[in-house]
C-alpha positions as CSV (number, residue, x, y, z in Angstrom):
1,X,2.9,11.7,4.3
2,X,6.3,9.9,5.2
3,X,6.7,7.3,7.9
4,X,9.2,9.0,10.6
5,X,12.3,8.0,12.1
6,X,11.8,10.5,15.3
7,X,15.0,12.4,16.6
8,X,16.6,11.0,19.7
9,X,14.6,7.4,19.1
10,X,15.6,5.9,15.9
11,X,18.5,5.2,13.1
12,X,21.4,7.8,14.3
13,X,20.1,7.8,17.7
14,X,21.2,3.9,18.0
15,X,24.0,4.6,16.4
16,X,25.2,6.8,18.3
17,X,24.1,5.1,21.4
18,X,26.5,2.1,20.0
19,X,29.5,4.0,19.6
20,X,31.3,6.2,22.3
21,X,30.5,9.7,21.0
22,X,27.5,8.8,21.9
23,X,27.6,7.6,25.4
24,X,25.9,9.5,28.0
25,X,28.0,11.2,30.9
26,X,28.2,8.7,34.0
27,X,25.4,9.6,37.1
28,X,27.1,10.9,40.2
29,X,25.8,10.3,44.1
30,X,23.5,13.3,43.4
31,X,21.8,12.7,40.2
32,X,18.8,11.2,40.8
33,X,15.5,11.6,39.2
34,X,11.8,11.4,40.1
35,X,9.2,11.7,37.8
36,X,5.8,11.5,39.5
37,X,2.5,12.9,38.1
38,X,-1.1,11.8,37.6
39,X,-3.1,11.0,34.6
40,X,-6.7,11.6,34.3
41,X,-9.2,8.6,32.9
42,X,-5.8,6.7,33.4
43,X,-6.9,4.8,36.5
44,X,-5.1,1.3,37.1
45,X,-3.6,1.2,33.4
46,X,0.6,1.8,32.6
47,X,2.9,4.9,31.8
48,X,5.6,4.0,29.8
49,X,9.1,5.7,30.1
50,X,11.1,5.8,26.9
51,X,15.0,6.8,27.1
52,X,16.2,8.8,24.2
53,X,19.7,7.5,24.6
54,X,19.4,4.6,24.4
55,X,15.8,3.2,23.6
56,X,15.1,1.6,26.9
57,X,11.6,1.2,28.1
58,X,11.2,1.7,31.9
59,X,7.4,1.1,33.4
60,X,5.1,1.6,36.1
61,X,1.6,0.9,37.5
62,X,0.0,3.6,37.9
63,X,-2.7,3.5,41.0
64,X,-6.1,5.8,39.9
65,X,-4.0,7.7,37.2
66,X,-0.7,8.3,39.9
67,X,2.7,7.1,39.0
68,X,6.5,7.5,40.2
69,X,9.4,6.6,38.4
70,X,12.5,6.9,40.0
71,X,16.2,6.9,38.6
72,X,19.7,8.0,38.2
73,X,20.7,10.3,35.4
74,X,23.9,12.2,33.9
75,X,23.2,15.0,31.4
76,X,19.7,16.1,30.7
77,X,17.9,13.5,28.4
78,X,15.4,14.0,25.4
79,X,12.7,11.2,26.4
80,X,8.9,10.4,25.7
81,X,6.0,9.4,28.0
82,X,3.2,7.4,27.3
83,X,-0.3,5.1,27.6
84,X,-1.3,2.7,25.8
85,X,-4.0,4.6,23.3
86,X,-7.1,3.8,21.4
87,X,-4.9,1.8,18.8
88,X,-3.7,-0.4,21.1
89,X,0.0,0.5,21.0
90,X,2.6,3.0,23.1
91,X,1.3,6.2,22.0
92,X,5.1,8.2,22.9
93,X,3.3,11.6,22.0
94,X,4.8,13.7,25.6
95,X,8.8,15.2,24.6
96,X,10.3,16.3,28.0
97,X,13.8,16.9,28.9
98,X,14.1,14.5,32.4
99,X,16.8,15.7,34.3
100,X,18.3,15.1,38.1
101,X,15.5,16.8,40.4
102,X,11.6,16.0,40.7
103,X,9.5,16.7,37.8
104,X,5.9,16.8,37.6
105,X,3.4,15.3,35.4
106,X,-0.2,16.6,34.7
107,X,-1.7,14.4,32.0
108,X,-5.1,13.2,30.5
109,X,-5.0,9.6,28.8
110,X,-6.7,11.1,25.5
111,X,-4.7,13.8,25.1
112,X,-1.0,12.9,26.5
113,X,0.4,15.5,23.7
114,X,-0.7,17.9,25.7
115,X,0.5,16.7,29.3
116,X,2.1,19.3,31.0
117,X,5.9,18.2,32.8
118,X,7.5,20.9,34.7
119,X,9.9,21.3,38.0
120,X,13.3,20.9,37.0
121,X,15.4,24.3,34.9
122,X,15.7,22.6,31.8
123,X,12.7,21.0,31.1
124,X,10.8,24.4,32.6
125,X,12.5,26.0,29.5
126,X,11.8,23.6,27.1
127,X,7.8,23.8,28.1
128,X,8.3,27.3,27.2
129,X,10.0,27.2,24.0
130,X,7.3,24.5,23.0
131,X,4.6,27.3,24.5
132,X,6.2,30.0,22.3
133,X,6.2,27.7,19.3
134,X,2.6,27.1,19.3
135,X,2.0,30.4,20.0
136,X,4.3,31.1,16.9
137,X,1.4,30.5,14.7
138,X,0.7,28.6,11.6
139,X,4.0,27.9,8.6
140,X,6.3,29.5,7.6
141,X,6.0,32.0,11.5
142,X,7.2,28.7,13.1
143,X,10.8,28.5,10.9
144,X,11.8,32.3,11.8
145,X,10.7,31.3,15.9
146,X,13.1,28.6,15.6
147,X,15.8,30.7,13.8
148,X,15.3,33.6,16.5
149,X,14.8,30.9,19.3
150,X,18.6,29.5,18.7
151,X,20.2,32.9,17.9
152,X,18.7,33.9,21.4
153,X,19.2,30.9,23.7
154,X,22.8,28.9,22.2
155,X,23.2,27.9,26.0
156,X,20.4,25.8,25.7
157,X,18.8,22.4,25.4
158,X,16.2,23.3,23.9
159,X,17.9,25.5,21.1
160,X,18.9,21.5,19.5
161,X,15.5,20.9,19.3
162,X,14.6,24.1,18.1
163,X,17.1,23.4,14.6
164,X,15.8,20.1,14.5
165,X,12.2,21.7,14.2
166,X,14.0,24.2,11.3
167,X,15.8,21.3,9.6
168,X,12.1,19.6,9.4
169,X,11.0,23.2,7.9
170,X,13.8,23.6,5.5
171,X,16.2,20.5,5.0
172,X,18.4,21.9,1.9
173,X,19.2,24.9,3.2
174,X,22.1,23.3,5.0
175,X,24.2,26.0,5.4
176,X,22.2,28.1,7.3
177,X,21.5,24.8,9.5
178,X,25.3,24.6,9.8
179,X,25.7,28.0,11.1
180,X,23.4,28.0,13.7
181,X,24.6,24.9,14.7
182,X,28.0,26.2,15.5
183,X,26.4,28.8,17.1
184,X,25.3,26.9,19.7
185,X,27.5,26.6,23.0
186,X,29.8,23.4,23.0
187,X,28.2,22.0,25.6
188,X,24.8,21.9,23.7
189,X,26.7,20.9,20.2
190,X,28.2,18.1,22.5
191,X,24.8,16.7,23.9
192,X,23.4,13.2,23.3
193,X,21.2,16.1,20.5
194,X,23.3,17.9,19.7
195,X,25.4,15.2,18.0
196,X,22.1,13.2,16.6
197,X,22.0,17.0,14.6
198,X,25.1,17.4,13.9
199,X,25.4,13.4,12.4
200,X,22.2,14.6,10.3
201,X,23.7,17.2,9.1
202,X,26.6,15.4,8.0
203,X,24.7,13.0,6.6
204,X,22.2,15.3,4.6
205,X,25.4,17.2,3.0
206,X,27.2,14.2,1.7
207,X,23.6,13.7,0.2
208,X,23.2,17.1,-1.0
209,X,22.3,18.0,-5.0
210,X,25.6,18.4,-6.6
211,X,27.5,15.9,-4.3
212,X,28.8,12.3,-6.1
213,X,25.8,9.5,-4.2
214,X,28.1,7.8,-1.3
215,X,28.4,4.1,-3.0
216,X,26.9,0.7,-1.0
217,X,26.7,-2.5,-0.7
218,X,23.4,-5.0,-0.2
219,X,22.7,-8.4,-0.5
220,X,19.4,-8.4,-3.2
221,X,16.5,-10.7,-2.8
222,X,18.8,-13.6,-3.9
223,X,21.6,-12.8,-1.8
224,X,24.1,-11.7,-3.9
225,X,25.5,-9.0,-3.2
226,X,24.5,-5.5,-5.3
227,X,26.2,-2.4,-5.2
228,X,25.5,1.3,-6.3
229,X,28.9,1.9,-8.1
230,X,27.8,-1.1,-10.6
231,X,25.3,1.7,-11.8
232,X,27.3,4.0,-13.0
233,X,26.7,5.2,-16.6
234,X,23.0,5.2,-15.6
235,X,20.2,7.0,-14.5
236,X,19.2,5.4,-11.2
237,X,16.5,6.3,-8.9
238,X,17.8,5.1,-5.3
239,X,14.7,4.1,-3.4
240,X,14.1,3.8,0.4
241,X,11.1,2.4,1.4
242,X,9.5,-0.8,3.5
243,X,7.1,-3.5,3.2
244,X,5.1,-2.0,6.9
245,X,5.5,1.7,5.2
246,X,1.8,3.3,4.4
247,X,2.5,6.1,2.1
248,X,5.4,4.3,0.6
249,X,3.3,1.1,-0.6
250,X,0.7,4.5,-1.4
251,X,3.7,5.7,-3.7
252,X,4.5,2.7,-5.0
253,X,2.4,2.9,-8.3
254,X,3.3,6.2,-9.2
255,X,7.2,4.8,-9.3
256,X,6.0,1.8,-11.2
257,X,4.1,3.8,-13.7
258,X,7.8,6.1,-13.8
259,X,9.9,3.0,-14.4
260,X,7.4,1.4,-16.9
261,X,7.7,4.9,-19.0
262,X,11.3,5.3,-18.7
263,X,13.3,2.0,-18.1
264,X,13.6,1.5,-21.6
265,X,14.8,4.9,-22.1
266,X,17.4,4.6,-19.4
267,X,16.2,4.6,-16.1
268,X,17.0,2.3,-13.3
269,X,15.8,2.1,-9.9
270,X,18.0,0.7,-6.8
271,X,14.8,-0.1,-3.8
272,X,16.4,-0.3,-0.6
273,X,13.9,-1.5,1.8
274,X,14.1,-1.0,5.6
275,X,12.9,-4.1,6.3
276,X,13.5,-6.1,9.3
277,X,11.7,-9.1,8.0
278,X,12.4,-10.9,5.2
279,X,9.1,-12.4,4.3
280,X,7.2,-9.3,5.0
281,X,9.9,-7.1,2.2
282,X,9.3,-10.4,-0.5
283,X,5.6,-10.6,-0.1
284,X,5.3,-6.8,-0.4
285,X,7.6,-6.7,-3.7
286,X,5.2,-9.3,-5.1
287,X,1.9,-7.7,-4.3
288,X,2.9,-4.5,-5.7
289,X,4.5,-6.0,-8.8
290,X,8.2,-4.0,-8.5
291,X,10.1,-5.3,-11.5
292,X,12.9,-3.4,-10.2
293,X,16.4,-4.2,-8.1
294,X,15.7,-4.9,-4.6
295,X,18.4,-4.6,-1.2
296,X,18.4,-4.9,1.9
297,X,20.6,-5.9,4.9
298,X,16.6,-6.4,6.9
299,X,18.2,-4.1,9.5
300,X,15.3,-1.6,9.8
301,X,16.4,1.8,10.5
302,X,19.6,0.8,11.4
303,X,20.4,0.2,7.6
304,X,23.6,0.7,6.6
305,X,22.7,2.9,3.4
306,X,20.0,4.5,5.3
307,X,21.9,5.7,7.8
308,X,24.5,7.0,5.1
309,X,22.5,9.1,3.3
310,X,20.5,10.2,6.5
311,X,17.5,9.1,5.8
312,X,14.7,10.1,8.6
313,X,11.7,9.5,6.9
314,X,10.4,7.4,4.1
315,X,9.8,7.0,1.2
316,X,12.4,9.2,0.0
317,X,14.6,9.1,-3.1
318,X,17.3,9.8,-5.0
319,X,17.9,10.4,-8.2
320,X,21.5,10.5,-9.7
321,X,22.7,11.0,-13.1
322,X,25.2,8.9,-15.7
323,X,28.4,9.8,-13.3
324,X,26.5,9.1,-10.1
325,X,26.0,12.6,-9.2
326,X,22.5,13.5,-6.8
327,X,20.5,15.6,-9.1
328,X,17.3,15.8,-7.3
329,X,16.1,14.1,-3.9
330,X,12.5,13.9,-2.7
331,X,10.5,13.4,-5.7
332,X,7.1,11.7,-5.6
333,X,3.8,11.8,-8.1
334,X,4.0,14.3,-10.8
335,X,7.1,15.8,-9.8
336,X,9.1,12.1,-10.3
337,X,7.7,12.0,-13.8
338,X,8.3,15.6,-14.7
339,X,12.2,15.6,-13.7
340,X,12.8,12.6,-16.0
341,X,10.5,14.0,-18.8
342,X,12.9,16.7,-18.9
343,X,16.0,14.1,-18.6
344,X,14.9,11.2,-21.0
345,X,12.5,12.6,-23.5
């Protein structure tokens, strides 16, 4: 398991929210939104309204399950709807396309994944591409819908989400992704989407096997300042990873037990932690004893190197050889400790 950075929501997302590709094309006098719908066991609780452009959390009361939200909009926007769950937190599990128009919400609190929002052209296609994806069937059947999906439909919205689906099925096939991303219509490839694709793509090439690792600069837990380049001549494993991250702490032994094995026959490791707090990244290098370098700029996933090497979920890693070259990417367990049996026996 990885902890996600979800498209439209997170790291390239804000980024491009900050800079001026990015920016969302003005409302006119006509485009106005409302998004009204009912949600079953719901009763007097809240629906939450998350913007994919730029991370902004509208909210309503809803009055026995009902709710209206009401807005102005330009261009079609990826966003999520949700309750608060069992857990206690925003469950954002509901991906709908709101658009100008009236949509329609038909929901049950315990199962919001599975609300259905229709009314409006594009986000009655995107209901049925998600249909037709289910329907698809189990791995790899969903990969060749979303291939034949964008081949079919390059005029649509829901064509961006479709290779975003395919990039999570097969990211190092990138240029295949490429293609069918300049397949699509320039209207789509110009979306809010279509450019959080097309900066992961970019991203995910310059971080490609057989590309030189793009060089950075950190402050380590001491402040000073660390940078990748000062590695070179080494065998470093670039690390990304965070104190609140699950499966990473999870993976944590199995790169100690690595770097115990191997340090002394070459191999380094660079952690860079997307951490926003700086007590919660110390205490967490402690309690798991990592004897190794340690970064961070405690930017989350707006991290500088993360967003570099387009990282979207962690932990990942990256391992690059004596001239800084990428040699592998990805490896955890068994498959960390075979690649450097083979490279530092």
């Amino acid at each position: 398991m990885k902890c996600l950075s979800i498209i439209g929501v997170a790291v390239l997302a804000l980024v491009l929210t900050d800079a001026q590709a990015g920016q969302p094309q003005k409302p006119t006098a006509d485009s106005t939104y409302t998004l009204t719908g009912a949600i079953e066991g719901l009763r007097d609780g809240w629906v939450y309204l998350r913007h994919g452009q730029t991370e902004k959390i509208d909210s309503v009361k809803a009055a026995a399950g009902k709710f209206t939200f009401n807005g102005e909009i330009g261009d079609p926007e990826f966003c999520r709807l949700a309750v608060v769950g069992q857990s206690g937190t925003k469950e954002f599990r509901t991906e709908f396309f709101l658009e100008k128009g009236v949509l329609h919400v038909k929901a049950n609190k315990e199962s919001m994944a599975k609300a259905v929002i229709s009314g409006t052209p594009v986000q009655d296609e995107f209901r049925q591409y998600q249909e037709k994806e289910r329907a698809a069937g189990p791995w790899p059947k969903p990969r060749q819908f979303a291939i034949d999906y964008i081949k079919a439909h390059p005029a649509s919205y829901s064509s961006v989400i479709a290779l975003d689906s395919y990039f999570s099925f097969d990211p190092d096939d990138m240029n295949s992704l490429d293609s069918l991303f300049r397949s699509l219509d320039p209207m789509i490839q110009n979306s809010f989407n279509g450019k959080l694709v097309r900066a992961t793509l970019d991203a995910e090439m310059r971080t490609s096997v057989g590309r030189t690792a793009p060089s950075f600069d950190q402050p380590d837990i001491d402040g000073h300042t660390v940078s990748l380049s000062s590695f070179k001549g080494k065998y470093v494993l670039v690390d990304f990873w965070a104190s609140w991250c699950g499966p990473c702490r999870a993976e944590n032994p199995a790169v100690l037990k690595a770097y115990k094995a191997y340090h002394d026959k070459g191999l380094f490791i660079l952690a860079v932690s997307l951490d926003n707090s700086r007590n919660d990244w110390l205490t967490a290098v402690k309690k798991d004893g990592l004897p190794w370098t340690q970064v961070s700029d405690l930017q989350g996933w707006k991290n500088s190197a993360a967003i570099e090497y387009g990282v979207r979920g962690i932990p990942v890693n990256f391992l690059l050889d004596r001239d800084g070259t990428i040699i592998a990417k990805g490896l955890r367990g068994e498959q960390l400790e075979k690649k450097l049996s083979e490279l530092l026996h």
